[in-house]
N, C-alpha and C positions, 0 to 999 in steps of 0.2 A: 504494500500500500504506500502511495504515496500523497506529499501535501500537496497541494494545487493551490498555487497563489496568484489571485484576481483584484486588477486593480477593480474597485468600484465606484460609479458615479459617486457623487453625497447626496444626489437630487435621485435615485434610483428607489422606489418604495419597496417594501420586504415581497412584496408578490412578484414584482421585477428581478428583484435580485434571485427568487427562487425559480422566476421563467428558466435563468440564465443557467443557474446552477443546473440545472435539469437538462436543458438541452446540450448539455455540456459531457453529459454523463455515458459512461460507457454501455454497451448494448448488456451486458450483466449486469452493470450498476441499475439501469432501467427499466428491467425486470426486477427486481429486486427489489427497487421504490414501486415499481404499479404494485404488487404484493403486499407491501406496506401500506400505501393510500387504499386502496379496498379496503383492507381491514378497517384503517382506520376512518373510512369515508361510512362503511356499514355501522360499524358501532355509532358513530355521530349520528344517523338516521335513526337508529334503535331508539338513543336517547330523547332525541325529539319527536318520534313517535308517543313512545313513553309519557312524556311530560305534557302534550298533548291526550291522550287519554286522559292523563291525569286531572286537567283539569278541563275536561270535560268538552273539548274542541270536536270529538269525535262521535259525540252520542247523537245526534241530530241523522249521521251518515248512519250511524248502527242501526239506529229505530227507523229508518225508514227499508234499509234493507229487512230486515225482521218483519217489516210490516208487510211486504212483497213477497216475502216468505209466505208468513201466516196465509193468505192470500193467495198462493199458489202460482203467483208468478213469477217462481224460479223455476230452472231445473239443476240436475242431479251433473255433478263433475265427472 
């Protein structure tokens, strides 16, 4: 492994500097970050799923499926 030293703007924002760092990266290092952002892109959705249920953002969408249910206008997966 080696260090990689980059000069960088000061006008460059952290999203910028990670464009850069990223397209920078070797075709394993690449791999190896998409692995990493999935996971951690999933888990971020989990949580805001989550926290949504939680407070109750999602019952509006449940009870109306339920009620389409009851109703019979679903079918079978």
């Amino acid at each position: 492994m080696y260090i990689r030293r980059v000069s960088i703007p000061v006008h460059m924002t952290k999203v910028e500097m990670l464009e850069r760092e990223i397209a920078e990266l070797a075709p394993e290092e690449l791999a190896i970050f998409r692995e990493w952002f999935a996971a951690f892109d999933a888990k971020a959705w989990d949580r805001q799923l989550e926290a949504d249920a939680d407070a109750g953002k999602l019952n509006a969408v449940a009870e109306s499926a339920l009620s389409e249910y009851r109703a019979g206008k679903t079918r079978p997966l």
